[in-house]
KEMI-445739 format. One line per field, with one value per residue (C-alpha): residue number from 1; residue in three letters; y, x, z. Coordinates in nm, 4 decimals. Layout:
# KEMI-445739
num = (NUM;...)
residu = (ALA;...)
y = (Y;...)
x = (X;...)
z = (Z;...)
END
This chain:
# KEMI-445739
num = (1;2;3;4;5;6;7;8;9;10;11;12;13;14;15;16;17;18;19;20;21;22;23;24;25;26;27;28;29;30;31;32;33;34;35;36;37;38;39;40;41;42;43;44;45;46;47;48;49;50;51;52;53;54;55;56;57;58;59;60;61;62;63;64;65;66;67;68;69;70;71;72;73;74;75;76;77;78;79;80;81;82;83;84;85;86;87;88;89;90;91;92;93;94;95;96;97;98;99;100;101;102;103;104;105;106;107;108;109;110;111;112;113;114;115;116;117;118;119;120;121;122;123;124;125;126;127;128;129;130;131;132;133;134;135;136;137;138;139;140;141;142;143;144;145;146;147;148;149;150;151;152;153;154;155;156;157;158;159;160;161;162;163;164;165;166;167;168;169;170;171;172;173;174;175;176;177;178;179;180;181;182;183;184;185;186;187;188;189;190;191;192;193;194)
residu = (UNK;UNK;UNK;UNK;UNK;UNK;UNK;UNK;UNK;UNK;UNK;UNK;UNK;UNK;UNK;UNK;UNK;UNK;UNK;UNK;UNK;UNK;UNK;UNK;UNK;UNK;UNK;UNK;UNK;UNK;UNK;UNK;UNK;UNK;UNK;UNK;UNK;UNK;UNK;UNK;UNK;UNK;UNK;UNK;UNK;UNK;UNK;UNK;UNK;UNK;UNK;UNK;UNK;UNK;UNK;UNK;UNK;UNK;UNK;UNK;UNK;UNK;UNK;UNK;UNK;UNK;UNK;UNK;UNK;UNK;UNK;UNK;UNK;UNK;UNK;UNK;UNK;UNK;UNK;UNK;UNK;UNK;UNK;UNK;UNK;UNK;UNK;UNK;UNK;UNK;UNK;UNK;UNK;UNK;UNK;UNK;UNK;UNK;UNK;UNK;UNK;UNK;UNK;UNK;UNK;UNK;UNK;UNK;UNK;UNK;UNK;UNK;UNK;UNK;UNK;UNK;UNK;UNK;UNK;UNK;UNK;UNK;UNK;UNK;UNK;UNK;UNK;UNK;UNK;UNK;UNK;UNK;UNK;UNK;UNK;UNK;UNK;UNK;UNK;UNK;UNK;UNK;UNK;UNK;UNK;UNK;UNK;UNK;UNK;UNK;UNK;UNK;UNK;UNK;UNK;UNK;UNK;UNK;UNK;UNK;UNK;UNK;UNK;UNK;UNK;UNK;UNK;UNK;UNK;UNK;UNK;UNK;UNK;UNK;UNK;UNK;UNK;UNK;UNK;UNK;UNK;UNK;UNK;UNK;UNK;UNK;UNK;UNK;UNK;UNK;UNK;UNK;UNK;UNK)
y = (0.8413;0.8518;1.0853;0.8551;0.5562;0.7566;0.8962;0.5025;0.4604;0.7265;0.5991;0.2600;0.3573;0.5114;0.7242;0.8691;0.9565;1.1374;1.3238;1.4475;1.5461;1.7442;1.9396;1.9989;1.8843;1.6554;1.3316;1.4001;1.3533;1.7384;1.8065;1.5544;1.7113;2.0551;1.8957;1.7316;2.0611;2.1282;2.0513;1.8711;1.6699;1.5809;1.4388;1.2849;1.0677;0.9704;0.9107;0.6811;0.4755;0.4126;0.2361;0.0593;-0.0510;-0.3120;-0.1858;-0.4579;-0.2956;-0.0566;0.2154;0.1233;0.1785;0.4860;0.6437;0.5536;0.7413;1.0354;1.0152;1.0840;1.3108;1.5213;1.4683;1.6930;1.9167;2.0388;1.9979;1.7593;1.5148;1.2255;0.8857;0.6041;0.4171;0.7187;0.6184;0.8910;0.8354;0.9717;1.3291;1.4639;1.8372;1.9794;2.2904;2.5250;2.4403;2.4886;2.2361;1.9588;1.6966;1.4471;1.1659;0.8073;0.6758;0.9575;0.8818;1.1431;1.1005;1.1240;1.4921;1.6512;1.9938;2.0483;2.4032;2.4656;2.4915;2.2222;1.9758;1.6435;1.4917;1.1986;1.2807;1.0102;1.0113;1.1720;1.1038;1.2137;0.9437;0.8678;1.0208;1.2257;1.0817;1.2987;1.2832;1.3192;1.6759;1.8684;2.1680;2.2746;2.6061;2.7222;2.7000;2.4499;2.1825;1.8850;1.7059;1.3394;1.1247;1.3390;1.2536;1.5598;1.5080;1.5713;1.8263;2.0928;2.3770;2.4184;2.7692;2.9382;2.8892;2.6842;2.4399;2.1269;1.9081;1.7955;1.6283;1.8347;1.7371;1.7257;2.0134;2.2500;2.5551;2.6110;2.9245;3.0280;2.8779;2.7168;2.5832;2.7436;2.5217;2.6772;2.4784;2.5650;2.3963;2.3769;2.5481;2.3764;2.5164;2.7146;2.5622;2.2246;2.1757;1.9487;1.6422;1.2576;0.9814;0.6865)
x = (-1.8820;-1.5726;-1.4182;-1.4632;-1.3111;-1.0354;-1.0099;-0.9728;-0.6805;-0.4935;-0.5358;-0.4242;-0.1019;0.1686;0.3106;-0.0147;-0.0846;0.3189;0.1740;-0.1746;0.0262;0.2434;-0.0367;-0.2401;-0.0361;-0.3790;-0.5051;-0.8527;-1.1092;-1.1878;-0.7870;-0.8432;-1.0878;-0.9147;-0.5605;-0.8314;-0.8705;-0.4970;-0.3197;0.0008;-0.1926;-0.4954;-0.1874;0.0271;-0.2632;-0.3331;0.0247;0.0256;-0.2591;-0.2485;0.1128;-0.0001;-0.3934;-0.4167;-0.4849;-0.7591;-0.9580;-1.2413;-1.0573;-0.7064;-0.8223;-0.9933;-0.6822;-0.4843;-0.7220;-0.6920;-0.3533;-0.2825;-0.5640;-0.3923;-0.0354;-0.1289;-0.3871;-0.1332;0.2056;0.3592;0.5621;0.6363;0.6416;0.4759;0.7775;0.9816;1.1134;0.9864;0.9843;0.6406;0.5703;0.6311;0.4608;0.4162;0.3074;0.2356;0.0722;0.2925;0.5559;0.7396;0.9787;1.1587;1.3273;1.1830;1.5248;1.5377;1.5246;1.3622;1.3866;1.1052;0.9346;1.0933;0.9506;0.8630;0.8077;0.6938;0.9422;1.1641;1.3417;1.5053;1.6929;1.9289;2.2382;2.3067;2.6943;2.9980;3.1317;2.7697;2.6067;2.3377;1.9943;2.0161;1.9162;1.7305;1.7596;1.5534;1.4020;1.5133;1.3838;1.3694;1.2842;1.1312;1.3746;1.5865;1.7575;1.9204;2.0560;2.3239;2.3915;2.4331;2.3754;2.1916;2.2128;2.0004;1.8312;1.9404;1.7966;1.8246;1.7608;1.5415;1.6738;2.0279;2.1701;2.3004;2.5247;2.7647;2.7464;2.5708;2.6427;2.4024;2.3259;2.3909;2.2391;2.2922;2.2738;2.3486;2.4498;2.6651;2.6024;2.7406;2.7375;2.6873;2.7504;2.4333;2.2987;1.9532;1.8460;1.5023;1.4121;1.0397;1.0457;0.9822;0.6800;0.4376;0.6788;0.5335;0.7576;0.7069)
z = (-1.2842;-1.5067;-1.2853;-0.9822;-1.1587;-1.2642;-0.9131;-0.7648;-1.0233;-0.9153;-0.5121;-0.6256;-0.7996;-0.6241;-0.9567;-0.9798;-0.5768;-0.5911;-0.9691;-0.7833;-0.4479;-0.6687;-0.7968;-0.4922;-0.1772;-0.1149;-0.1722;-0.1527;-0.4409;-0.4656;-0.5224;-0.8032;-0.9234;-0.9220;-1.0656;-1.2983;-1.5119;-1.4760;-1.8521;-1.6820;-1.4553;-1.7070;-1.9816;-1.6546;-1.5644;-1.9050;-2.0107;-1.6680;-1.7592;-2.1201;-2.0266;-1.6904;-1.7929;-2.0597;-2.3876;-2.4307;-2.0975;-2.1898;-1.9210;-2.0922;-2.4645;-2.3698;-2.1968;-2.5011;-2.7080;-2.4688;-2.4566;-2.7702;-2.8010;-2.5281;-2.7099;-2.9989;-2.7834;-2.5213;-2.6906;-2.4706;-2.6652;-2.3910;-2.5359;-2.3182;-2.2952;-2.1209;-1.7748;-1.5399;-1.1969;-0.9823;-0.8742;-1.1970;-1.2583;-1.5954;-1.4700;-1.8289;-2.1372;-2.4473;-2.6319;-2.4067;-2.5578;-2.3961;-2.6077;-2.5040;-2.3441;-2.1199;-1.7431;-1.4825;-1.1244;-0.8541;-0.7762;-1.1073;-1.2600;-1.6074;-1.7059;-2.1362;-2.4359;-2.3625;-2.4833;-2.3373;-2.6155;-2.7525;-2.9642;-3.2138;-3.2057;-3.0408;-2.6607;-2.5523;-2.7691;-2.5479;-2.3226;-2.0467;-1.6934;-1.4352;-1.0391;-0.8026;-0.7170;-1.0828;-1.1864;-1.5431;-1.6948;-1.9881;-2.2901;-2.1374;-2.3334;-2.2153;-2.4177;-2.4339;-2.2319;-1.9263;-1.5474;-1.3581;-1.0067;-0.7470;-0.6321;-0.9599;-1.1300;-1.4696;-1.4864;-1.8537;-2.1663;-2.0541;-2.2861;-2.0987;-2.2199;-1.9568;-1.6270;-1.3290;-0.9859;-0.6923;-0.5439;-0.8124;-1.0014;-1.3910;-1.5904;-1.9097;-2.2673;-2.2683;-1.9305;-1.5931;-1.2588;-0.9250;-0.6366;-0.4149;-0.1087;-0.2110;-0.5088;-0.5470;-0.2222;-0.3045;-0.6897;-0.5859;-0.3858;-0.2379;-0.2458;-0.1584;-0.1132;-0.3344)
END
């Protein structure tokens, strides 16, 4: 019963139809069901309601509750208040952090062991913000206030801390940009337009 209700949320809400596509390239209540026992989807729809039900609803209390339940369960550090656009996949259980200010474009990829941080002073005083169609990898860190473009993969264990234009592939530490016509081609899956 639960399930179902939670299943009508996600059909009602755009974020969450882009998040479940993401997961299962289907709409359907089974492909719920499946991204249901998946760790990134089971915190992304919790993380979406306890911010867009009222927290004086019985349904928007209890996501709340499981929201932070899942917070310390899974690793994923994501403040409510974090600006991320829909379609995101967290696709590995294991630690996650991205600072509350940060901004993340539609269709983005999460992988485990990363972090999206704020610096508190210098040139790069600031949060990073995320285009559409990023990819990060495990070990990444992104941190100031940088603008990644669209359509970039951050490749494992890169530190980021400049600008990254469109269209571009990063290695290494410190970061390397390669100019590539579509690196997210094959990473990036199972895209929905919001």
């Amino acid at each position: 019963m639960l399930r179902r209700i939670l299943y009508n949320k996600v059909l009602s809400n755009q974020l969450l139809k882009a998040d479940l596509y993401r997961y299962s390239g289907d709409l359907s209540y089974k492909a719920f069901l499946s991204a249901y026992r998946n760790t990134g989807f089971h915190f992304t729809l919790f993380f979406r309601l306890s911010f867009l039900l009222s927290k004086y609803s019985i349904l928007g209390r209890y996501s709340r509750m499981m929201y932070r339940k899942l917070t310390f369960k899974y690793g994923y550090q994501i403040p409510r208040a974090t600006n991320i656009a829909g379609g995101m996949r967290i696709s590995h259980f294991g630690p996650l952090l991205i600072n509350s200010k940060t901004q993340i474009g539609n269709n983005c990829y999460l992988s485990h062991n990363i972090t999206i941080g704020e610096t508190k002073r210098g040139e790069r005083k600031g949060s990073p913000v995320l285009g559409d169609k990023v990819w990060i990898g495990p070990g990444a860190v992104i941190v100031g206030k940088v603008i990644i473009g669209d359509n970039v993969l951050i490749s494992p264990n890169c530190f980021v801390n400049v600008d990254i234009p469109s269209h571009s592939l990063v290695i290494g530490n410190p970061a390397r940009i390669i100019a590539k016509e579509d690196p997210t081609n094959g990473y990036i899956t199972n895209c929905y337009s919001v």
